[in-house]
C-alpha positions in Angstrom: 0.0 0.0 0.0 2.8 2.0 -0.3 4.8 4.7 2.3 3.4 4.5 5.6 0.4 7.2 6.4 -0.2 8.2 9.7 -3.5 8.7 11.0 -4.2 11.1 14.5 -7.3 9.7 16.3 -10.3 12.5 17.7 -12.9 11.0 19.8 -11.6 7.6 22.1 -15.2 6.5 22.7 -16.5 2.8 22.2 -16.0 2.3 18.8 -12.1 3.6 18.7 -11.0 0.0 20.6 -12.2 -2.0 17.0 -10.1 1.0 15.0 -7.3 0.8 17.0 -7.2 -3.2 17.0 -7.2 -2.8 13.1 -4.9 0.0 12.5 -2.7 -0.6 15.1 0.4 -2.8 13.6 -0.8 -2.5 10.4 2.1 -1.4 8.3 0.2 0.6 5.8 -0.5 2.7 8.6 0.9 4.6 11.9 -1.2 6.2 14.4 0.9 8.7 15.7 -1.5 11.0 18.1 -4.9 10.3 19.9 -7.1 13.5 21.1 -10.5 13.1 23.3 -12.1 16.3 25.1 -11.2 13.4 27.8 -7.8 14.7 28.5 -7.4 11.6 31.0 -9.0 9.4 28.3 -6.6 10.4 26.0 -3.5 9.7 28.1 -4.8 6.5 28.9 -4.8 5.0 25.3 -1.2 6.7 24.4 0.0 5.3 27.2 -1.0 1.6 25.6 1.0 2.6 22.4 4.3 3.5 22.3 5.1 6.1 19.9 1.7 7.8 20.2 1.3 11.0 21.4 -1.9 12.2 23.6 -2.6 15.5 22.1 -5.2 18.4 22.3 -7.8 18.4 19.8 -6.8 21.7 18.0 -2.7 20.2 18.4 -4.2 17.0 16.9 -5.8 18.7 13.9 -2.3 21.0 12.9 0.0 18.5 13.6 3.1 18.1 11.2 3.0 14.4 12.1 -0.8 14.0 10.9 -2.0 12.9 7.5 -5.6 11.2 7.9 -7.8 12.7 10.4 -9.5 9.5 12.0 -13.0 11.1 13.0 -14.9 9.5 15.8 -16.3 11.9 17.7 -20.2 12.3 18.2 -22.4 13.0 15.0 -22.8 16.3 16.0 -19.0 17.1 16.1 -18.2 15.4 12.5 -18.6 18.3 10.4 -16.8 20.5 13.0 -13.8 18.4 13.3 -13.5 17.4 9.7 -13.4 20.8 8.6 -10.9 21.8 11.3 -8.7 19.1 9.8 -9.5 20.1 5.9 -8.0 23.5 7.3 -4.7 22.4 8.1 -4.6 20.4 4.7 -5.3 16.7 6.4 -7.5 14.5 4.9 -10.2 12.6 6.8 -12.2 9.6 7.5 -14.9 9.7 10.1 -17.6 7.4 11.8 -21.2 7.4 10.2 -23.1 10.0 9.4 -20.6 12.3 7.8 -22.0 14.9 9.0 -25.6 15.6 11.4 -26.9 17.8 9.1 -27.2 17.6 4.9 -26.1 21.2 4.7 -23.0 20.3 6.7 -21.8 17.7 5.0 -21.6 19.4 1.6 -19.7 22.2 3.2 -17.3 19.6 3.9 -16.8 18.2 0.6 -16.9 21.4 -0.8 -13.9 22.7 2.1 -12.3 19.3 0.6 -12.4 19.8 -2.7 -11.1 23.1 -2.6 -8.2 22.2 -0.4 -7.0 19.1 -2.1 -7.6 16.5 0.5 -9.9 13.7 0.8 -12.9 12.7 2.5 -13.9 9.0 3.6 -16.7 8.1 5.8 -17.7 4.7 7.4 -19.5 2.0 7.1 -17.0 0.0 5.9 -19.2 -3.2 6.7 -20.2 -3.2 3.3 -17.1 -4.0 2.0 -16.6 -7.5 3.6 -18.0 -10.7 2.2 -21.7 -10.7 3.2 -22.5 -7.0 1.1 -20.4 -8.0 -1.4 -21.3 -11.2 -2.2 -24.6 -10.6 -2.3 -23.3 -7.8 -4.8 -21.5 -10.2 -7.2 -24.7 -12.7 -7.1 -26.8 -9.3 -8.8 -24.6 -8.7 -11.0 -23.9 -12.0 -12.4 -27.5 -12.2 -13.0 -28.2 -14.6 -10.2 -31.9 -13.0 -9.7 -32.8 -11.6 -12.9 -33.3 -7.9 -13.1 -33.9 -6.1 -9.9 -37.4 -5.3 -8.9 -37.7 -4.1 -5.2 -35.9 -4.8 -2.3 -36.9 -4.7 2.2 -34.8 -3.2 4.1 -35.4 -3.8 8.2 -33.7 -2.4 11.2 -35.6 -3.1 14.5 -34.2 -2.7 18.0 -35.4 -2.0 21.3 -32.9 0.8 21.4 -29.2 1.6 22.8 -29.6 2.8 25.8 -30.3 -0.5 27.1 -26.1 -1.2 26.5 -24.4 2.0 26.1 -23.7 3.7 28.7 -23.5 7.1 27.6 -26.6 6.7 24.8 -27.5 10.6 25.1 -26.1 11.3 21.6 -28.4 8.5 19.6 -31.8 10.8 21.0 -30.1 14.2 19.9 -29.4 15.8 16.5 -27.5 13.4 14.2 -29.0 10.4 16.0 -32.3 7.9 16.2 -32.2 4.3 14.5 -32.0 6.0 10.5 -29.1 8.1 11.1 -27.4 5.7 13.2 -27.8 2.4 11.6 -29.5 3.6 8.3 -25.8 4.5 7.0 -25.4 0.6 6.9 -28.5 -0.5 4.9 -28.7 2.8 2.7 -25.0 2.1 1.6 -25.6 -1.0 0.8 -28.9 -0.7 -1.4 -26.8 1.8 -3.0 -23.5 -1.3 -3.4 -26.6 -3.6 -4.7 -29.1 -1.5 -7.1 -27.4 2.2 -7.6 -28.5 5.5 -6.8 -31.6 7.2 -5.2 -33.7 9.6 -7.1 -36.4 10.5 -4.6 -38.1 9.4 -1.5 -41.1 8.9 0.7 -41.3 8.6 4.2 -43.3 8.7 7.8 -41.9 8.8 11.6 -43.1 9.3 14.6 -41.9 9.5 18.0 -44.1 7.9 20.9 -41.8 8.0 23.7 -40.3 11.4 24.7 -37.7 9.9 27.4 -35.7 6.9 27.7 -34.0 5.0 30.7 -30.4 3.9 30.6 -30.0 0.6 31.4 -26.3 0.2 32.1 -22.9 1.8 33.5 -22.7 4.4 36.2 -25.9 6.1 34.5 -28.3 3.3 35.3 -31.9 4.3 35.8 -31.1 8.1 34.4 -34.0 9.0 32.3 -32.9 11.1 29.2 -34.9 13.2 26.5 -35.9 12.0 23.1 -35.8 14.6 20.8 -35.4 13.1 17.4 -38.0 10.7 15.9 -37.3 6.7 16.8 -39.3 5.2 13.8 -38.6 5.9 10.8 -40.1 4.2 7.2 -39.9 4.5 4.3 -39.9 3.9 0.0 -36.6 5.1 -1.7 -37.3 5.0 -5.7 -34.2 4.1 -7.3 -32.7 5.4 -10.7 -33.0 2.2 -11.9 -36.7 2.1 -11.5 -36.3 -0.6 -8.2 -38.1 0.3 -5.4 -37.4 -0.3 -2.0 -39.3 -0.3 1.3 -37.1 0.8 4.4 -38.2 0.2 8.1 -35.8 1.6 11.2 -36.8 1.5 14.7 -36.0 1.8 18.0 -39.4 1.2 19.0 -39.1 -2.4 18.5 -38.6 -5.7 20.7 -37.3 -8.2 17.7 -38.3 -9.0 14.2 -38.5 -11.8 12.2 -37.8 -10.0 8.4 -34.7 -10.8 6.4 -31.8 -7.3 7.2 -32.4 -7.0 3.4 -33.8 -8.7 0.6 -33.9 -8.3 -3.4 -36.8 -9.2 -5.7 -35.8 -9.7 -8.9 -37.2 -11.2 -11.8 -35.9 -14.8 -11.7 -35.2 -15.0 -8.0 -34.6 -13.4 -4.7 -32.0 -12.6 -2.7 -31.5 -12.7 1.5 -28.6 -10.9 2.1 -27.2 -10.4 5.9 -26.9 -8.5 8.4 -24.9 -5.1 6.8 -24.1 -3.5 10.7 -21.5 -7.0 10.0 -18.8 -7.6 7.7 -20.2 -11.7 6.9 -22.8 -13.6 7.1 -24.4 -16.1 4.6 -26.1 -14.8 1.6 -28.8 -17.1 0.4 -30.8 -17.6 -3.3 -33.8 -18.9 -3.7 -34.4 -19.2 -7.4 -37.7 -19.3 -9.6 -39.3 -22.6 -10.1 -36.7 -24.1 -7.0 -38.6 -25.2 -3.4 -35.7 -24.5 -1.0 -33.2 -21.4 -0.3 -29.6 -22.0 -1.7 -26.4 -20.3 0.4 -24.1 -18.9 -1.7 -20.5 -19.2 -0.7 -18.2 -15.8 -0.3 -17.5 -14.4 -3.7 -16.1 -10.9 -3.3 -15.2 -9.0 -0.3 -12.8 -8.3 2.3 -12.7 -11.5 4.6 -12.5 -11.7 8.3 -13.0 -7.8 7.4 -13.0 -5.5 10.5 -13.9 -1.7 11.7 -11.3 0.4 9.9 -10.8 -1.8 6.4 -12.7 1.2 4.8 -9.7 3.5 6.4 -6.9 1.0 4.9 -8.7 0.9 1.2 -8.9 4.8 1.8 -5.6 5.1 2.1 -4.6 2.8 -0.7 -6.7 4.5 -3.3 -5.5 6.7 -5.9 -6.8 8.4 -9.0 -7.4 4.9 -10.9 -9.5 3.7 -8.0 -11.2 6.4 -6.2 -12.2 4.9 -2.0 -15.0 2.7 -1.9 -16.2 4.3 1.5 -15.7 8.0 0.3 -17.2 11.1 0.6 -19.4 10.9 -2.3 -21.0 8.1 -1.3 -21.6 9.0 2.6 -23.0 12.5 1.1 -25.7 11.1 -1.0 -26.6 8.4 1.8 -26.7 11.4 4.3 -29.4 13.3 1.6 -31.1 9.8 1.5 -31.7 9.9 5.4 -32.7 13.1 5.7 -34.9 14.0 2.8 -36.7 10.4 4.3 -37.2 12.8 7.7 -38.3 16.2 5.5 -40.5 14.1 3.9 -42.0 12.8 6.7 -42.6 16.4 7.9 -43.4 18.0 5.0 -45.6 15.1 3.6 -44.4 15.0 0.4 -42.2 13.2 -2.0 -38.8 14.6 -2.2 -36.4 14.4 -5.0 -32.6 14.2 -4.0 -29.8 16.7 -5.3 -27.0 14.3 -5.5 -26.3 11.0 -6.7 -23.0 8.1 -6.5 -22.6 5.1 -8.6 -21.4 1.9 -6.9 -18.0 2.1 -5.8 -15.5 -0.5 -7.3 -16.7 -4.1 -5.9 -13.8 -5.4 -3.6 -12.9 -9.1 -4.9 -12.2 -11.6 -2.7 -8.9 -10.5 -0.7 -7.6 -12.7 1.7 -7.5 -11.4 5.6 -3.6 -11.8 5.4 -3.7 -10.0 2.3 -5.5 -6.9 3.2 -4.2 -7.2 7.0 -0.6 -7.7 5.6 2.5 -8.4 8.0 1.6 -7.1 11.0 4.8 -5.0 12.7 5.3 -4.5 16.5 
């Protein structure tokens, strides 16, 4: 993958352990400084790494010995902190959404654009062998043309595991721009574009009660809708029906599924990198699993950072900032419409990313240094 790039780390919450356990060693990559408004949190993780600094936020972002700005703070921080490091000339790669706010998110890759640097964005799920296969199987004509697809995200909620849950009932959060990201990109990986969109919410509860950590039994405000649904029409003419809740106990639907002419397909879970992909074909009586055709295997949280970094102007990222934009205008013309009552057309539009063909975890992991 070329010279070594070093990546500085903003926002040490959860989700930075399954970064770090990727990046860490890999010898495409150096993390060379971690930042958290946490100054104690920070210290803590330099401290596990030698070589890596613990840095303010602001040092972090000017650094000399930053390329990539790894971006996982909250949702409603992205855009802040990306354009912070699009100032200093860094590029950056940040957790889902890319931004909380459409308008937001174009000012970044606008601010990128104009400064040379790149954008990236998680998920990066859909780049392992479950999305992708499923991908392959479409293509190669597996199910005829695509018809209509379901797409189905149901969960109680996170406050009943994370212990600081206030951010996913704020701006930026609720079960479409938190997990949406996932299923959106992946419609997008399986049947192209969205032209316009319909949708309905509501929001029935207006507090939840956190159910784990030092916080247990705090009751916090909902302020963003927790049901979301909705039909996204496709440039290709497929439709899809989209359901994400946190208002939900369990569910018994498929993650996804795609109707096509001469077959349908169940594809897995997309908040995972694998999972079985299964055909059932016209005419046939039982479901067929289809083995892993394409994808990044054993692929884990930061792969999208690593392909990032490796792509160049023949091969533009397959989680970039195109891409996160348009799924970003997805999710929240679904809420507008909701509001407004009205079918939205969208201003943007990405084409597929190159598919990732089967690679090998020691390929893509590579010799891993001390």
């Amino acid at each position: 993958m070329g010279d070594t790039h070093r990546i500085g780390v903003v926002g040490l919450g959860v989700i930075s352990r399954a970064y770090l356990d990727t990046l860490v060693g890999h010898p495409a990559v150096r993390v060379t400084a971690v930042a958290d408004l946490d100054a104690s949190r920070s210290a803590a993780v330099a401290a596990e790494l030698p070589g890596v600094a613990a840095l303010p936020v602001g040092e972090l972002l000017s650094s000399p010995d930053v390329d990539t700005v790894l971006n996982l703070t909250v949702p409603a921080a992205h855009a802040e902190i990306a354009l912070g490091a699009i100032a200093h000339g860094k590029s950056v790669y940040g957790e889902k959404p890319l931004a909380a706010g459409f308008s937001d998110a174009h000012a970044v890759l606008a601010a990128a654009a104009k400064a040379g640097v790149g954008v990236g964005c998680a998920p990066d799920t859909v780049l392992g062998t479950g999305i992708q296969t499923a991908r392959a199987a479409v293509e190669e004509g597996e199910i005829g043309r695509p018809l209509s697809a379901s797409a189905v995200m149901v969960t109680a909620g996170h406050e009943r595991w994370h212990p600081h849950p206030d951010f996913y009932y704020t701006t930026g959060g609720g079960p479409l721009l938190d997990m949406g990201p996932y299923y959106l990109a992946s419609l997008v990986h399986l049947l192209g574009p969205v032209r316009a969109v319909i949708g309905a919410s509501s929001r029935l509860r207006p507090e939840r009660v956190i159910g784990s950590g030092p916080r247990a039994g705090e009751r916090i405000p909902v302020e963003v809708d927790t049901h979301v649904s909705g039909v996204l029409e496709h440039a290709s003419g497929a439709l899809t029906t989209l359901t994400t809740s946190f208002d939900g106990v369990a569910t018994t639907a498929a993650p996804i599924e795609v109707h096509g002419e001469r077959g349908t397909l169940a594809v897995p879970d997309p908040n995972h990198f694998d999972g079985e992909v299964r055909l059932f074909r016209l005419g046939e009586t039982q479901w067929l699993p289809l083995p892993p055709s394409a994808g990044y295997v054993g692929g884990t949280r930061g792969v999208g950072l690593l392909d990032f970094v490796a792509a160049d102007a023949g091969r533009p990222p397959r989680a970039g900032g195109e891409l996160a934009l348009h799924v970003l205008e997805t999710m929240t013309a679904l809420l507008r419409s909701s509001a407004e009552g009205r079918r939205i057309e969208l201003t943007t539009s990405a084409e597929p990313p190159a598919p990732v063909p089967l690679t090998a975890a020691e390929k893509w992991r590579g010799p891993q240094t001390a």
